[in-house]
C-alpha positions in Angstrom: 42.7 6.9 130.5 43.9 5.5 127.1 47.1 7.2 125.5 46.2 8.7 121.8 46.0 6.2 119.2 46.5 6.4 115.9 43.3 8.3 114.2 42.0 5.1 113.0 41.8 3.0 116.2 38.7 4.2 118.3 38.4 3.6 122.1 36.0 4.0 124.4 35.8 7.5 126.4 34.5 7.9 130.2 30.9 9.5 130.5 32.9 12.8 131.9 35.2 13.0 128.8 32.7 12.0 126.5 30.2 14.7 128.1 33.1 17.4 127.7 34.3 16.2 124.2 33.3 18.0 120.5 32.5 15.7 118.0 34.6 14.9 115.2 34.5 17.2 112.0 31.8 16.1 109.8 30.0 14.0 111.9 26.8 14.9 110.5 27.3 14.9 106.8 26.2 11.1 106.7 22.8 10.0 106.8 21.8 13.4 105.2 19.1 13.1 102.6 20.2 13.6 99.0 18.3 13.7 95.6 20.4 12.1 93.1 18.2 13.6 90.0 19.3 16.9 91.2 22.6 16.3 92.8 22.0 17.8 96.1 22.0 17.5 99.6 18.4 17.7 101.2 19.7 19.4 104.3 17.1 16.4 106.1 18.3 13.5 108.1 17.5 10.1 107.5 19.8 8.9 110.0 20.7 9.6 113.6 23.7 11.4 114.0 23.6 13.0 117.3 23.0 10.2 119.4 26.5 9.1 121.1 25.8 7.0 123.9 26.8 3.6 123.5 25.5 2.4 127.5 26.4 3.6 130.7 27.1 7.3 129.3 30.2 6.1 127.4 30.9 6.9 123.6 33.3 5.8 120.7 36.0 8.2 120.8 39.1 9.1 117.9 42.4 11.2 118.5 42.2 13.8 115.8 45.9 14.1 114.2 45.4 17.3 112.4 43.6 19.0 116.0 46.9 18.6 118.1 45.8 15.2 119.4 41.7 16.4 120.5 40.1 13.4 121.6 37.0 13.5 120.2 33.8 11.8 120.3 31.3 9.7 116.8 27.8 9.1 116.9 26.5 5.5 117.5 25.9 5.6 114.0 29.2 6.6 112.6 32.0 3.7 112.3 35.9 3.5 110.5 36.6 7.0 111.5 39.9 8.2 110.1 42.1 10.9 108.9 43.1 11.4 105.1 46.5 12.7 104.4 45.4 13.2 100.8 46.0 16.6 99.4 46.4 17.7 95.6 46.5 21.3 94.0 46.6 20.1 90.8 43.9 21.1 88.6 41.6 17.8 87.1 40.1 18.4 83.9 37.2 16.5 81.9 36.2 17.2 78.1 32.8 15.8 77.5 31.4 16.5 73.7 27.3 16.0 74.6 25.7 16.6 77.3 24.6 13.1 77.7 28.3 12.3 78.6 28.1 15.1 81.3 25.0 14.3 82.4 25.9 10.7 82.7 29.5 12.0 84.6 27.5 14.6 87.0 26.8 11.1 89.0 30.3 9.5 89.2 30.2 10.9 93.1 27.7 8.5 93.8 30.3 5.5 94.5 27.6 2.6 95.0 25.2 1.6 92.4 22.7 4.1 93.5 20.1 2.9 90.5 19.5 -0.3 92.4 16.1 -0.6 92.9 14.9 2.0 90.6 13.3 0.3 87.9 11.9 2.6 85.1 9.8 0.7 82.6 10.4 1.1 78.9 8.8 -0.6 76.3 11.6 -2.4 74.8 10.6 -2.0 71.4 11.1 1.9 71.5 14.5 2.8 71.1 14.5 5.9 73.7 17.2 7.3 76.0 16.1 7.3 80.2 17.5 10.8 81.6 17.3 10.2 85.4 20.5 10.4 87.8 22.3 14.1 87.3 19.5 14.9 84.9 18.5 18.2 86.7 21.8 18.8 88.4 23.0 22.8 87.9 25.9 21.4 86.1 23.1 19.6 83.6 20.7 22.5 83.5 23.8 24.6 82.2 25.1 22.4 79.4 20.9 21.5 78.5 20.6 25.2 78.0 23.9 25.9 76.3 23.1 22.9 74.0 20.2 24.6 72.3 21.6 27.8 71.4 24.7 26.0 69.5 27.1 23.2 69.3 29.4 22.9 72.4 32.2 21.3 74.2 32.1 21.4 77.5 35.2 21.3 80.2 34.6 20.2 84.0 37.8 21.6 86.4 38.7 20.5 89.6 40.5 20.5 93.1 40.4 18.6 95.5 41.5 17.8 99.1 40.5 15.1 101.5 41.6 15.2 105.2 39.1 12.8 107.3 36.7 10.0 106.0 34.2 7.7 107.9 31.2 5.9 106.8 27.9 4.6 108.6 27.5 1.2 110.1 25.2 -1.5 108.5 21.5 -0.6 110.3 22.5 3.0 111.8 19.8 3.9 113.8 16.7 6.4 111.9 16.2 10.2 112.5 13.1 10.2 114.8 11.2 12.9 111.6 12.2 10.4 109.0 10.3 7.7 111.6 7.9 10.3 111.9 7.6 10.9 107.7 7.1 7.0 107.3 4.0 6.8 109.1 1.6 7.6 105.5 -0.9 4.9 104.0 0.4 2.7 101.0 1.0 4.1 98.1 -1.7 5.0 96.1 -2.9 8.1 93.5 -4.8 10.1 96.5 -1.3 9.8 98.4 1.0 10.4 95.7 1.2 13.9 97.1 2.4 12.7 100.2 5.4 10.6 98.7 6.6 13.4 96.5 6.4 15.5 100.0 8.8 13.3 101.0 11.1 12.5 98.4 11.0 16.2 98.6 12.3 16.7 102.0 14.5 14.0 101.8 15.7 13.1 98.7 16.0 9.9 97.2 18.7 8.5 98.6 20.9 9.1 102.0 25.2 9.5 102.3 26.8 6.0 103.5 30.1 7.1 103.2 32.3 10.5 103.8 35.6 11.9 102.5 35.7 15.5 104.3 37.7 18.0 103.2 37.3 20.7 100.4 36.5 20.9 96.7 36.6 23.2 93.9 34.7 22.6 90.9 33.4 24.5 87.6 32.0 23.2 84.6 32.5 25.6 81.6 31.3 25.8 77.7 34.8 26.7 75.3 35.9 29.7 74.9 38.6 29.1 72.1 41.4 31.2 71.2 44.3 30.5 68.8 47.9 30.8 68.9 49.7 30.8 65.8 53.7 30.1 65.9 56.0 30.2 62.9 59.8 30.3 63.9 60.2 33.1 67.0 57.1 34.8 66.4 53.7 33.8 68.0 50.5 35.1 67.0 47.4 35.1 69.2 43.6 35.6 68.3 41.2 37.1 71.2 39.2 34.9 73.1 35.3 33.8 71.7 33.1 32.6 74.5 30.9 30.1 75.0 30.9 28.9 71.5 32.3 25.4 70.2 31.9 26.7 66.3 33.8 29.8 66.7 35.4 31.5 63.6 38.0 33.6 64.2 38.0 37.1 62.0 41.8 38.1 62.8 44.7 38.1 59.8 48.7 37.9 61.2 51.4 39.6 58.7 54.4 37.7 59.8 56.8 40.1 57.4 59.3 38.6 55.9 60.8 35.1 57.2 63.0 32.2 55.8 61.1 29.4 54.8 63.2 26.7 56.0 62.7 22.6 57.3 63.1 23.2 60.5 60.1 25.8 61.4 57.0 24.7 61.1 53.7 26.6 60.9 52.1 25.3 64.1 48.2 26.3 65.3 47.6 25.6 68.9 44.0 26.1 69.9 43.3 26.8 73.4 40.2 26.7 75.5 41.0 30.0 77.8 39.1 29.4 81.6 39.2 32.2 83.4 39.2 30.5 86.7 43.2 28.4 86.7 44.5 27.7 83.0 44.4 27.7 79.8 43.4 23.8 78.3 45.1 22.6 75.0 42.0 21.1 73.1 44.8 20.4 70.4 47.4 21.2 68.0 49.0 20.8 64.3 52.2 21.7 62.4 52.6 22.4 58.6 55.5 23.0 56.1 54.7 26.3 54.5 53.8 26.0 50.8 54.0 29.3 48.5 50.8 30.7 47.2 47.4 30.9 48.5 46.6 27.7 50.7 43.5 26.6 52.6 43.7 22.9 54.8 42.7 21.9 57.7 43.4 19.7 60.8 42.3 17.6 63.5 41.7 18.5 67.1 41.6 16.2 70.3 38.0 17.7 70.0 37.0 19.2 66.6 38.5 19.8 63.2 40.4 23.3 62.9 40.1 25.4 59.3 42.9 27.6 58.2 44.2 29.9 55.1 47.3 31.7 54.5 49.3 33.1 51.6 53.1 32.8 51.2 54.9 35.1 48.4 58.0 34.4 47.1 60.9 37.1 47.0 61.6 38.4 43.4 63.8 36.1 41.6 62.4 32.9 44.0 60.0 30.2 42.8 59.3 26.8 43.8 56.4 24.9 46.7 59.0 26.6 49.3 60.7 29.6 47.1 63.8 27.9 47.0 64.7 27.5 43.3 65.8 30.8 41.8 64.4 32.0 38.2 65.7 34.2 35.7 64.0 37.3 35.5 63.9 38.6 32.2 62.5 42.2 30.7 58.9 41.9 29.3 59.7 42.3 25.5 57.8 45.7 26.1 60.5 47.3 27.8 62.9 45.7 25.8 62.5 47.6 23.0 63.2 50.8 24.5 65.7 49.5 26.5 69.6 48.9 25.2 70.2 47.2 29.0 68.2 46.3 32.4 69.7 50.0 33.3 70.0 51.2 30.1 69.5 54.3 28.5 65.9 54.6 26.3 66.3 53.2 22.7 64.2 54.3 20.0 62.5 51.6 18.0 64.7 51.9 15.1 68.0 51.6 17.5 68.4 55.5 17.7 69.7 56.9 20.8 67.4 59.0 22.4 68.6 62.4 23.5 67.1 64.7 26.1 66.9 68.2 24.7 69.3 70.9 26.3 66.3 72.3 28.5 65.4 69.1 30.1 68.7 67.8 31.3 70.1 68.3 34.5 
């Protein structure tokens, strides 16, 4: 009996150990039926994957590093078994602005040219866009419907972790009901039924290849939020959801600051997911100008409008209320004033006098 190999060495197992043995995890994930228009697994079997026997009750067997060694057994069909010590807990994220670019994304998965041998005719002299793989997809559906009630951005998140990986041999051996669906007449508009039976059941393509382990995924329309920073004090709007043109209602009184050149008015808008983090779709810094100003600024994704209004201190002028101005009595008050606090004057210089029953 052969010592355990590394994962990815296979070796051929007795007809008692191959009788006793599980197979490996996944074993049955390729040759599955899947519909690329939708993005799913069919849950039907194009290929054999239970059959193990190789002649003489023997069976391709792998030593399963991350089950304390197992020995454990592939089907016929199932070749470069191998363990995947890939893990990563950091969180991916994707920014797609249409929901062409998502749509056109939703089939990245699919790591062969899966449109080979789909040929969709188009006259050539209408300028139209073909919608096929990911076109239906839940991810799709969700943006499609999202895209008619307003203008959106749309964020895809994801982990993932990958701990075996095998793929299936060159002419893997057919399901006996996929044999069984095959037997139909040609093609032809009485049978059409019966082809779109089948691409029903079974998709329109099968998995060649698997990398087993576990995924996380969400795609999500923006909802924004806004965090306004000048010096130590930050400002934060509440969250809007699911809207890419949202206009934030909320006014910040920062009190009284120093308007200096080292703090900067800085907006940081912020798509808030409520499943990991919070994305930074983008940021801007301004000098503070006195008066009443309205600018705006570009986004990774978007343009961001703003206003605010800066009052100088008495006695302060200038773009930044640094140059200091005399202030002098309107010529009002300075007629009945002798000084700034001065007693009253009459117009003709007199002093004034309270009378003996007013005074303190």
């Amino acid at each position: 009996i052969p010592l355990c190999l590394p994962s990815s060495v296979s070796f051929i197992g007795t007809p008692q150990e191959c009788e006793k043995a599980h197979f490996v995890p996944g074993y049955n994930l390729g040759g599955e039926g899947f519909d690329i228009v939708t993005m799913e697994r069919k849950g039907a079997y194009v290929i054999d994957t239970e059959t193990w026997k190789i002649g003489n009750g023997n069976c391709r067997m792998y030593c399963n590093r991350y089950m304390n060694g197992e020995k454990q057994k592939v089907p016929v069909a199932v070749v470069d078994w191998r363990t995947l010590p890939k893990c990563s807990l950091k969180v991916s994220s994707v920014v797609y602005d249409s929901v062409e670019t998502l749509v056109s994304d939703s089939t990245s998965s699919v790591s062969n040219n899966w449109t080979i041998g789909l040929d969709v005719p188009v006259d050539p002299s209408a300028k139209v866009g073909v919608g096929l793989g990911g076109s239906h997809s839940r991810d799709s559906t969700f943006a499609m419907k999202k895209s008619k009630q307003d203008r959106y951005t749309f964020l895809h998140h994801s982990i993932n972790c990958k701990f075996y990986g095998y793929r299936l041999a060159t002419s893997p051996p057919l399901s006996q009901e996929f044999k069984s669906a095959l037997d139909i007449p040609p093609y032809s508009s009485k049978t059409a039924p019966l082809y779109h039976n089948l691409i029903d059941t079974y998709g329109t393509h099968y998995i060649t290849q698997v990398s087993l382990g576990g995924e996380i995924k969400a795609t999500t329309a923006t909802d924004g939020s806004v965090e306004v920073t000048y010096g130590d004090q930050k400002k934060r709007t509440d969250i809007i959801s699911n809207d890419d043109n949202p206009r934030w209602r909320e006014t910040f009184e920062f009190g009284t600051i120093t308007i200096n050149m080292k703090n900067k008015l800085k907006f940081s808008v912020y798509d808030e997911d409520s499943y990991w983090n919070s994305d930074l779709l983008g940021e801007c810094s301004f000098d503070l100008r006195a008066g009443k100003v309205s600018d705006s600024c570009m986004l990774n994704h978007g343009t961001f409008f703003f206003s605010y209004i800066v009052e100088c201190a008495p006695s302060l002028s200038g773009n930044q209320c640094q140059e200091y101005i005399p202030s002098a009595m309107s010529p009002s008050l300075a007629e009945v004033f002798h000084t700034r606090n001065g007693v009253l004057l009459g117009k003709m210089g007199n002093k004034y006098e309270k009378p003996a029953n007013e005074r303190l």
